[in-house]
Every structure is written in C-alpha cells, then in structure tokens.
C-alpha atoms as one frame of an Amber mdcrd trajectory, in Angstrom:
protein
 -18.875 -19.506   0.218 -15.463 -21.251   0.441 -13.230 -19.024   3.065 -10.381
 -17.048   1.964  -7.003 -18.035   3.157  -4.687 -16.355   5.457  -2.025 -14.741
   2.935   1.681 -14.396   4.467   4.077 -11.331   3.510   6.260 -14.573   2.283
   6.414 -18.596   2.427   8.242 -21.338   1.392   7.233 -23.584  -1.252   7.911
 -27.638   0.022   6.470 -30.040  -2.737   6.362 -33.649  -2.536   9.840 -33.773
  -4.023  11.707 -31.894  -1.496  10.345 -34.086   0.962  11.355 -37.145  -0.381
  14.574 -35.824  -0.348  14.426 -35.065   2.906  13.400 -38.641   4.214  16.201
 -39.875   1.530  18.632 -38.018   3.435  17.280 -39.222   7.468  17.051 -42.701
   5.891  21.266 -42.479   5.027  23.777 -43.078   6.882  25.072 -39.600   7.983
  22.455 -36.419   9.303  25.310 -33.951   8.978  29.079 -33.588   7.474  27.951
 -35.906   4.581  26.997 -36.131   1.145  23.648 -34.312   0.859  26.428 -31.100
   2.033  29.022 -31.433  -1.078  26.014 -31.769  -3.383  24.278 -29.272  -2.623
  27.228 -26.509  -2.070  28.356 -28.171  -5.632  24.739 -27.138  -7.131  24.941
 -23.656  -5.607  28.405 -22.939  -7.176  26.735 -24.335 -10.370  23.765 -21.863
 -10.264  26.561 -18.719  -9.285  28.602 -19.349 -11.297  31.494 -19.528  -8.772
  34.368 -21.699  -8.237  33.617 -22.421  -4.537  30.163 -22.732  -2.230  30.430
 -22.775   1.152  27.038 -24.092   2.590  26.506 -22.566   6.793  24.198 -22.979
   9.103  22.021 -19.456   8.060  22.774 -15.956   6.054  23.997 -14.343   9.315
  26.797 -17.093   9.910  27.770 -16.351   6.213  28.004 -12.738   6.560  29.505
 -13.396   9.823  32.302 -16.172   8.217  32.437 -13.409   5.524  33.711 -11.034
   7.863  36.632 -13.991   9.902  37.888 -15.127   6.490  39.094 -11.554   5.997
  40.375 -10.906   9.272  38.579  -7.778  10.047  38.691  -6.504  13.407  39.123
  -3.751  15.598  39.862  -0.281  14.387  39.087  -1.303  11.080  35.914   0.555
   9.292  33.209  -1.795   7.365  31.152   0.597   5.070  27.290  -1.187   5.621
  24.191   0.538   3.909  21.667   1.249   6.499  18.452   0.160   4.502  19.410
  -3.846   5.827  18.710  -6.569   8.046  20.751  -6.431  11.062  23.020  -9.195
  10.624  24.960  -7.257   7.527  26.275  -4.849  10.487  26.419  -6.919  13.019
  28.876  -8.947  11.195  31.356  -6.329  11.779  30.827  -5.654  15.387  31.036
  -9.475  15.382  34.742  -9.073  14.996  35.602  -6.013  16.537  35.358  -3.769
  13.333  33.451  -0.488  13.300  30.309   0.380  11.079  30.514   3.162   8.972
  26.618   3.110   7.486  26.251   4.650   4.110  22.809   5.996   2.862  20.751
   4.348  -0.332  18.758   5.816  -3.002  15.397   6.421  -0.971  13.382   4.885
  -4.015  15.015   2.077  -4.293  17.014   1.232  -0.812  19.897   0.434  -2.853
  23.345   1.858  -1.929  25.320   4.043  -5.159  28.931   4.751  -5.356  27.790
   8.342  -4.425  26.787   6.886  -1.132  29.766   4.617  -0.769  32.090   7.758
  -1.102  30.250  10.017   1.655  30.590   7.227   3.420  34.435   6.456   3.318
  34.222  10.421   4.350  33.177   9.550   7.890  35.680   7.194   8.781  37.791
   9.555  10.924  40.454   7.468  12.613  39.254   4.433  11.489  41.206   1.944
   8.234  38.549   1.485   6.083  38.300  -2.554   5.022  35.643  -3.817   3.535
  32.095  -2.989   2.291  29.301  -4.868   2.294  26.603  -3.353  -0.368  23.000
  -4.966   0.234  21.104  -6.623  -2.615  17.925  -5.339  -1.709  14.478  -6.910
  -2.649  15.767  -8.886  -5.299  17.459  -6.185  -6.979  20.680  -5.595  -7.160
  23.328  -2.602  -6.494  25.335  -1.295  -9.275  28.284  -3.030  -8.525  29.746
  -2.324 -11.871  30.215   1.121 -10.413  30.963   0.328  -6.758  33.718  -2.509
  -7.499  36.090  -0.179  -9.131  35.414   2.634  -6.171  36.178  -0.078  -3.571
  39.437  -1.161  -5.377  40.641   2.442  -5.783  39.673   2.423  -1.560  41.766
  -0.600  -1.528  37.921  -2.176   0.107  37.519  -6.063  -0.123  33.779  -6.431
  -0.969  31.471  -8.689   0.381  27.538  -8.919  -1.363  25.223  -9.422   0.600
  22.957 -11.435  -2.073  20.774 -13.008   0.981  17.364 -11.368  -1.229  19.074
 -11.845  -4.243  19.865 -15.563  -5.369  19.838 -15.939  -9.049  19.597 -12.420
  -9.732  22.324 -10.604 -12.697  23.816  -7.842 -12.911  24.637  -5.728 -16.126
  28.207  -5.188 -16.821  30.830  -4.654 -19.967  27.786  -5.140 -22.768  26.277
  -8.632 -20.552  24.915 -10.319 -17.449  27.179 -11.008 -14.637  25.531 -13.457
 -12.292  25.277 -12.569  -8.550  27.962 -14.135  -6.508  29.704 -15.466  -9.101
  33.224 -13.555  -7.541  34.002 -11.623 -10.670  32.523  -8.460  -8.548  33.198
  -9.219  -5.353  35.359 -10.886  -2.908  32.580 -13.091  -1.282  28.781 -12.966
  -2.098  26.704 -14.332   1.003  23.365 -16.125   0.679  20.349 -16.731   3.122
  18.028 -19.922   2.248  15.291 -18.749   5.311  11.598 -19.725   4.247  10.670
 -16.858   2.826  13.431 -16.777   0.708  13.332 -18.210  -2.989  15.439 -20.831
  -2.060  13.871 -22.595   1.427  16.216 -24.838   3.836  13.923 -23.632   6.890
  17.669 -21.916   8.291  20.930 -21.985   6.321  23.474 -20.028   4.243  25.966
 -19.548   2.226  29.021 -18.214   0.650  30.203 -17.890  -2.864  33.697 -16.833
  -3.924  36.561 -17.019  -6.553  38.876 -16.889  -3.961  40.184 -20.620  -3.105
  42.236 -19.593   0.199  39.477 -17.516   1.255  36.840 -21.083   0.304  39.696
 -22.811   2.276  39.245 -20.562   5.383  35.752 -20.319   5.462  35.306 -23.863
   6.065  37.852 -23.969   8.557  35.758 -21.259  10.394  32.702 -22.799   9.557
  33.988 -25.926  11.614  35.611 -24.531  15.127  38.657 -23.773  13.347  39.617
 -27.201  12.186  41.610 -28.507   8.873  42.152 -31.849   8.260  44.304 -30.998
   5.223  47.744 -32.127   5.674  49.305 -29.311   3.343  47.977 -26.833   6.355
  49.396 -28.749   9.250  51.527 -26.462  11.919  52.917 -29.717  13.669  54.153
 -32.257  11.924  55.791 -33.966  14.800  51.696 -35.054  16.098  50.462 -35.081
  12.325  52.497 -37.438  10.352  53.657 -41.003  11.738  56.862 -42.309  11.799
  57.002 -43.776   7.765  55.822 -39.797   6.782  51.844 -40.501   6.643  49.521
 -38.235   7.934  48.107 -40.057  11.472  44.191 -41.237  10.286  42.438 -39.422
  13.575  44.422 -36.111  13.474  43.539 -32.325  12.510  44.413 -28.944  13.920
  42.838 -26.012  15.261  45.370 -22.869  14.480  42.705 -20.579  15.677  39.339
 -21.051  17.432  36.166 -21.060  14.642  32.181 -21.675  15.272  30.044 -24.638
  14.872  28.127 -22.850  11.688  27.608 -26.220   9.847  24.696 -27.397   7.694
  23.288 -30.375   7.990  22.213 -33.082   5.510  19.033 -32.766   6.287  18.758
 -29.463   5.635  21.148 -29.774   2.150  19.199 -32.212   1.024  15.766 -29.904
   0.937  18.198 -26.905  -0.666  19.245 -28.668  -3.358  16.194 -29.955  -4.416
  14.496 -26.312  -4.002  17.575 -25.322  -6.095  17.022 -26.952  -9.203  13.377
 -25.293  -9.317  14.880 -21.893  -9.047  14.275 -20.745 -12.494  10.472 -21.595
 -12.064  10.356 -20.020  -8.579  11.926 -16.729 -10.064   9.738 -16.876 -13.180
   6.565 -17.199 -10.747   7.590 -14.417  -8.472   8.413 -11.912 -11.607   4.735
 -13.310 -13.432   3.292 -11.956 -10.006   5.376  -8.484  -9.125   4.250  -7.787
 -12.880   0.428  -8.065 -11.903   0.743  -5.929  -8.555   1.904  -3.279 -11.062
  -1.356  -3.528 -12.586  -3.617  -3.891  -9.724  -2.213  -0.831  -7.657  -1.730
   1.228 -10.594  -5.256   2.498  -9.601  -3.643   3.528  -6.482  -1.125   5.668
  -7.770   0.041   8.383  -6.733  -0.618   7.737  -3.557   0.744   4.015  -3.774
   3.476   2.611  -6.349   5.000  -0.423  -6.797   8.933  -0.015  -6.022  11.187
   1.871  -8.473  12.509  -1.025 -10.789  16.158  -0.228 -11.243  17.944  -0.506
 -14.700  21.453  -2.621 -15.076  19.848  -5.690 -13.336  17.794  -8.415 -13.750
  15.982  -8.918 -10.397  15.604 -12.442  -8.498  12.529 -10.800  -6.215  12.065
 -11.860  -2.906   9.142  -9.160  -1.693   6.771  -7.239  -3.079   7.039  -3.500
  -1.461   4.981  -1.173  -2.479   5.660   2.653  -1.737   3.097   4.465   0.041
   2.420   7.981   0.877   0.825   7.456   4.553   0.461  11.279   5.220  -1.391
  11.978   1.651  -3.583   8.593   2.877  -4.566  10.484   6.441  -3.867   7.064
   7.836  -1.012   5.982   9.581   1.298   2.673   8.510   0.277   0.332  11.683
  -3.459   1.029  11.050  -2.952  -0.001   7.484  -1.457  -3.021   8.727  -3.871
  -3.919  11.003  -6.649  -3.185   8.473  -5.102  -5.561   5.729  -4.659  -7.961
   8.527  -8.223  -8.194   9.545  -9.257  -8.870   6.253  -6.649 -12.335   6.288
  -3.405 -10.398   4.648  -0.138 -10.027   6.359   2.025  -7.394   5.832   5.941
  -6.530   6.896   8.258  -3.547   6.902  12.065  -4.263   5.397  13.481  -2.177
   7.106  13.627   0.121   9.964  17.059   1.320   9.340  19.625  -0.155  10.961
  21.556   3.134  11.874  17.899   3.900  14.275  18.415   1.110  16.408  19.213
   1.858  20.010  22.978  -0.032  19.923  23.769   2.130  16.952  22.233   5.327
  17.928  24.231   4.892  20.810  27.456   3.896  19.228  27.168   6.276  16.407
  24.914   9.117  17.369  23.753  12.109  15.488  23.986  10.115  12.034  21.770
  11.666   9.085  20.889   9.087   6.373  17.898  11.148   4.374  17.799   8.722
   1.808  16.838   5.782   4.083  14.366   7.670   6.240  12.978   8.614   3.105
  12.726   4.774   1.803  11.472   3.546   5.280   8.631   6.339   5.725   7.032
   4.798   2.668   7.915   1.265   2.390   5.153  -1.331   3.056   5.661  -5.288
   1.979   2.850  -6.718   0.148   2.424 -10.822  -0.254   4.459 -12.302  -2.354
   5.254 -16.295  -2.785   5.233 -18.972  -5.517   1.546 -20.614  -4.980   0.178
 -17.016  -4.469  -2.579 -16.349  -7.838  -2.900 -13.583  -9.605  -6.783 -13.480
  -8.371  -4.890 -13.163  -4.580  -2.857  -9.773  -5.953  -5.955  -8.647  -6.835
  -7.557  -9.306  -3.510  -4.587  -7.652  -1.486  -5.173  -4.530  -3.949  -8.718
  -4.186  -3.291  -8.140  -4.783   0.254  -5.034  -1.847   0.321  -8.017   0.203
  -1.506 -10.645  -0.411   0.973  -8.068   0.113   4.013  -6.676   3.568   2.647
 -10.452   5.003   1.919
C-alpha cells in the first residue's frame, strides 16, 4: 500500500511556471532594483484595486514601513487587536509608539468597533494614532463600521490584510476589495509560503495615498529619493546649466534596507495571476472540512463564517472544546502528528507574551482567551484533496476518542 504523505498546516504552491520565471529573472541583467519589482508591485495594485503597491522585503517590514510613513512614535497610542501575529504590535514599539490591544469576537478573532472603543478607553495619557485591525484567517473585519469610528477618533488606519489578499469586504450595497485604500490609510500584505500568494519572504503595501506611496519607498530604501522635486540641496543636486547631477540623491532621514528583489518579484507575480484559482481551491476545500467534521460537532466546529465579507482563506481552524474532549490541545497535536498531519495554533495572544505582560500588565481580553482556548489549525493548501480533509477528520476523530 502506497504511503500517505506528510500533510503541512500550510504550503506553497511553485509550478513549473513560477520557476521559469524565476530563472528568467537570474538569467537578466539586474537580481534586485529592476524590472521583475515595478511589474510585479504594478500587478498587485491591479489585483487591490489601489493606486500605489509598494513591494518590501516581508509583511513585518510592511507593517513596520506602515507605521514610519505615518510618523508614529513615542507617546502616541496604536490600538492593535490581540488575536495577531507579533509583528502587527511590534510595529509600534518599532517606533516608539505604545500598544493599546483591543479584544476580538472570541468566535471569530476578529476585532468590532465595540472592541475598538473599549480600547481607545485605556489610553490614559497616551494620543491615540492609528489602528491597525487584523484580517484574520482570510476573513475580514467590519471595516465599514470601524473606518467611520477611527475618523470620528481622528485614527489613521492601517489593515493588516497579511491573511487576507484578495479577500472583499461588504460596504454601501457592494464589494470593496481589501487594500484597495477606500477603507483605510495603508493595507499591508505578507507573501510567506504559506500564504496564498508565495515569494518564500516578502511584502507589501497598498494605499490611495501618493505622498504616503512616495514615503514608503523612501523608507523602504535607507531613506533615499532620487526625485529631484524632493531635493533639500540644490547647491550638490543640480549642476551649473540647472540639471539634476546623474549620480546624486538624498537621505533627509535615515530608512531600512526592506527591498525586494527580482528574484523574488518575479515568483510573486507569476503566483499572482493564479490567485483566483488558488482562492477558489482553498474555499472548494474549507467547504468540505465543514462536512467532514460536522460529525464532530459539538465538540468540534469549523470557525464561525462571518457575514459582510467574502473571505480569501489562508487556514483552516477548527474550534475545539478540549475540556468536553478530556484531552488536552498538545496531545491532540501530537496524536494528529503521529499519524503524518501537522497542526498549528494562530495565535497565542499577543497581549500573553512576556514583553507585553510586562509592559502592560493586568490586561483582561476575554474574548481572545476565549478564541485561543479553542482554536486548532487544520491543513489547508492548494494541492491538498478532498480525500486528504477526509483523512485529517478521521484522524481528529480517532485522536479525540
């Protein structure tokens, strides 16, 4: 009997057309700050929706870019949901700013304006800036609620879309695509290989905003222009018959080497144009784990599909009830993987690691200890079967009995 194979939480899918692109782009004559980098932050904006892409070196420089271009710092209060990665608050801490976490629905992880609001309560002392709600899953907050909150808080707003590319969100009687800056200030993308989109590292961000484009690639790039309009010294920049000297640019202010390279570019746009299929594949498969654990229930459910969006999924979590189950989380872990089937937890909230207990202590976010107690991510990934959801069912079966 043939062997069955290993199955990740999430992997990329690389076909022979990706990789050609890739050895089109090592065989041309620039690796980096070329080409393969306009096109692809030219298809990104196309798939958004938004006027400018700004392609980085991976979703933490973005948030992190996010977070220079508007010139937060410290004293000043980012409102983060807790139910995240850590790079979403460490962004602000980045800078100097201060996280103010906010609690999330504990079905769905997502932050509400409700949230928001008891959040802009705890900011003491601190100017509240910016917010950064989390597009979590593949499913999206209800930003059509939290932009107007934000505005009235005088907030800019930053998505974090990094599990959310190609996702929409429902707003005014249609579909508002993610990151395309109608909703937001700046929407920042991850292209990691378990993403939809793979560039093995890299990032993004979208925006509306063209002097907030034009300072985002200055940061992107140690702080350099090249653009003569921008120029602060026009006795070094322009020669002597009013041209701008060939070699010159300026640093006003020190930035970070967060480029992309061609080589990388050159995979994302090719992944790019196969998004539609890639989301199509993942949604074909999220509907069968509904099926296959709906044995399962109550004691396991697939997540809590929100209305007002329509979801770009990047896991597969399904909710479990560990203390009904008389087994605890790790052993179901290491159950499933002894039988070949890896499994993750997104996330342990940020607000209970050790720097923020620290910082922040004595913080009470029920609705993201509630989401993390039961959260368990299943396999999900285009090249995955439907016969494979049906194996990690059985298996979660077999484990929990």
């Amino acid at each position: 009997m043939t062997p069955l194979r290993p199955l990740p939480y999430g992997r990329q899918c690389v076909e022979d057309d990706d990789i050609a692109a890739v050895v089109a782009a090592l065989r041309s004559d620039t690796l980096t700050t070329g080409p393969a980098v306009s096109a692809f932050e030219a298809a990104l904006a196309e798939v958004t929706g938004a006027p400018h892409a700004v392609v980085c070196a991976s979703g933490t420089a973005a948030l992190h870019l996010a977070a220079l271009a508007l010139d937060l710092g410290p004293g000043d209060a980012v409102i983060v949901p807790s139910l995240t990665f850590l790079a979403t608050a460490n962004a602000a801490r980045y800078v100097g700013a201060e996280v103010v976490f906010a609690d999330v629905d504990g079905e769905t992880g997502l932050m509400g304006p409700e949230h928001l609001e008891a959040a802009l309560g705890r900011c003491g002392d601190l100017r509240p800036r910016a917010v950064f709600p989390v597009h979590l899953n593949g499913q999206s907050c209800a930003m059509a609620e939290i932009t107007p909150l934000a505005r009235r808080h005088g907030l800019a707003i930053v998505e974090d879309a990094c599990h959310a590319l190609g996702g929409e969100q429902a707003i005014d009687g249609g579909w508002n695509p993610i990151g395309n800056g109608r909703l937001s200030d700046m929407a920042c993308f991850s292209f990691h290989p378990v993403k939809t989109v793979a560039m093995g590292e890299g990032g993004a961000v979208t925006t509306a905003d063209a002097r907030l484009a034009a300072r985002l690639r200055a940061m992107r790039s140690h702080g350099m222009t090249r653009d003569p309009a921008a120029f602060l010294q026009p006795d070094e920049a322009f020669g002597a018959d009013g041209q701008p000297n060939p070699w010159y640019y300026e640093m006003a202010e020190p930035g970070f080497n967060y480029r992309a390279c061609d080589i990388v570019c050159a995979l994302g746009a090719s992944q790019l144009a196969k998004l539609g299929r890639f989301m199509s594949t993942r949604a074909a498969l999220v509907a069968a784990y509904a099926s296959a654990l709906a044995p399962l229930a109550p004691r396991v459910v697939p997540l809590k599909q929100v209305a007002g969006c329509h979801p770009s999924w990047h896991i597969q979590v399904a909710k479990i009830d560990f203390a009904a189950c008389g087994i605890p989380r790790a052993e179901v872990m290491r159950g499933l993987a002894r039988r070949g089937i890896s499994t993750q937890v997104h996330y342990l909230p940020v607000h209970r690691q050790p720097y923020y207990r620290q910082r922040y202590p004595g913080l009470n976010l029920p609705g993201a200890d509630a989401y993390y107690a039961r959260c368990l991510t299943l396999p999900l990934f285009v090249g995955m079967t439907g016969a494979e959801v049906e194996r990690v069912a059985t298996a979660l079966a077999e484990v929990l009995e």
